[in-house]
N, C-alpha and C positions, 0 to 999 in steps of 0.2 A: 504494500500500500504506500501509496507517496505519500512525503508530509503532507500536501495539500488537500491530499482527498482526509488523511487524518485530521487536520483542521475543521475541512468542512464536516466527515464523520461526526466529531466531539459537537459541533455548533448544534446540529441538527440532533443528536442523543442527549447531549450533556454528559457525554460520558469519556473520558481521554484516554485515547487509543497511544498506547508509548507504538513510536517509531526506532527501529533500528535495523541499522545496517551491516552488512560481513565489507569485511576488507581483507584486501588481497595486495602483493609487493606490487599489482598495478591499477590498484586504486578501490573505491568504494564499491559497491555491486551489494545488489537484494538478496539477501538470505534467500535461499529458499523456503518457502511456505509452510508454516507450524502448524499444529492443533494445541503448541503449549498453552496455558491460560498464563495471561497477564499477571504481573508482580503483586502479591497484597500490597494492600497498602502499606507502609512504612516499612517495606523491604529494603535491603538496601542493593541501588542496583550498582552491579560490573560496572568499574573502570575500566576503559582502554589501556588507558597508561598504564594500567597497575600490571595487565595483563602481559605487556609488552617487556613491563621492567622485569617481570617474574622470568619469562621466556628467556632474558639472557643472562638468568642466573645454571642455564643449563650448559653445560660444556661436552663437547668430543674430546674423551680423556686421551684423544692421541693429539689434537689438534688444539692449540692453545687460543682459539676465539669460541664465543658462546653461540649457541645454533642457530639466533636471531641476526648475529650479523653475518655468518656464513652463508645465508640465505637458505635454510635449511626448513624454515614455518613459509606453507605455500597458504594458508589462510585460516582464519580464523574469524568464528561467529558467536557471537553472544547472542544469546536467545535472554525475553524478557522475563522470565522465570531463574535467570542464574546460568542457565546449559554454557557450557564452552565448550565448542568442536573446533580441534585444532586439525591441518590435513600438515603434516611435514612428510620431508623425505628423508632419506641420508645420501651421504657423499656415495655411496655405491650399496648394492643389491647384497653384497659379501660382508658390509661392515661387521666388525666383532662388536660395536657397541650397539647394535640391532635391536637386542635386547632390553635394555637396559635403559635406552634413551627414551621412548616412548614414554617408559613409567616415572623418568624424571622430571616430564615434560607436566604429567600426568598429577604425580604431588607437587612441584613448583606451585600449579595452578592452581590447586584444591586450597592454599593460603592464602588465598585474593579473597579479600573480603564481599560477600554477594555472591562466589561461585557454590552453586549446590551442586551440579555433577561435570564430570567432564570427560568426552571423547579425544581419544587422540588415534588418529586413522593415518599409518604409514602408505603412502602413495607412491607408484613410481613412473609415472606418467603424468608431467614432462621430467626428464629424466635430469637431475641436477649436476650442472655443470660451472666452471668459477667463479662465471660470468654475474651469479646471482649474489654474489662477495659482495658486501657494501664494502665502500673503500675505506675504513676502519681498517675491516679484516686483510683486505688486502696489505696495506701499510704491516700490521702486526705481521702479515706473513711475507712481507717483502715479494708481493706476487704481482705489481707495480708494472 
C-alpha cells in the first residue's frame, strides 16, 4: 500500500494503517504482502538503524570486515509486528563458516529492541562477488 492510499485509508477509517518498506543494497522496494496484524498499540516498533548497527556486529572469522560491509545482507524486511527476514549470502557455496553465520546473524538481531522473531534465509542467487565491498571493506582489505 502507498503512503498515500494509507493516508487516505486512515482519513476515511480513522484508523492508521503503519507503512513500511524492505530495503535492498539498491534501494527501497515493497515488502511483499503480509497477513501479519499490525503492532499493538505501544509496541515498540524496529529501528533500521538499530538493525543495521547489529548486522555489522557479525564477522567472517577468516575475513576481518563485518558481513554488512562485505556486502554479504542482500535485504532485509521488517514487518509491523517485529518479523525480520534477512536474505544474505556468503563469499562462496563451500564457506566453513556456512554454518555458523546465519545463527549469528540470527541472535545479533533477536537484541534489537521490537524484534519478536527472525528469519534468516541463505540465498545464492545473485551469486556474491567483490564488487558488493562497500569501500570501507575494501580499504580494510586493501582490495582498492
Amino acid at each position: 500500500m502507498s503512503e498515500e492510499a494509507a493516508i487516505t485509508e486512515q482519513a476515511a477509517t480513522g484508523v492508521a494503517t503503519p507503512v513500511h518498506t524492505a530495503w535492498t543494497p539498491e534501494g527501497e522496494a515493497a515488502p511483499p504482502s503480509s497477513s501479519a496484524a499490525p503492532s499493538p498499540p505501544g509496541a515498540v516498533r524496529v529501528d533500521e538503524e538499530k538493525v543495521i548497527e547489529m548486522l555489522k556486529t557479525v564477522f567472517d572469522p577468516e575475513i576481518p570486515v563485518d558481513i554488512y560491509e562485505l556486502g554479504l545482507i542482500y535485504a532485509v524486511e521488517i514487518a509491523d509486528d517485529g518479523k525480520v527476514k534477512v536474505e544474505m549470502t556468503l563469499t562462496t557455496p563451500s564457506c566453513p563458516s556456512a554454518q555458523e553465520l546465519p545463527g549469528q546473524v540470527e541472535e545479533a538481531l533477536r537484541l534489537v529492541p521490537g524484534v519478536t522473531d527472525v528469519l534468516v534465509e541463505v540465498v545464492w542467487d545473485p551469486p556474491w562477488d567483490p564488487s558488493r565491498m562497500s569501500e570501507d571493506a575494501r580499504l580494510a582489505l586493501n582490495m582498492y
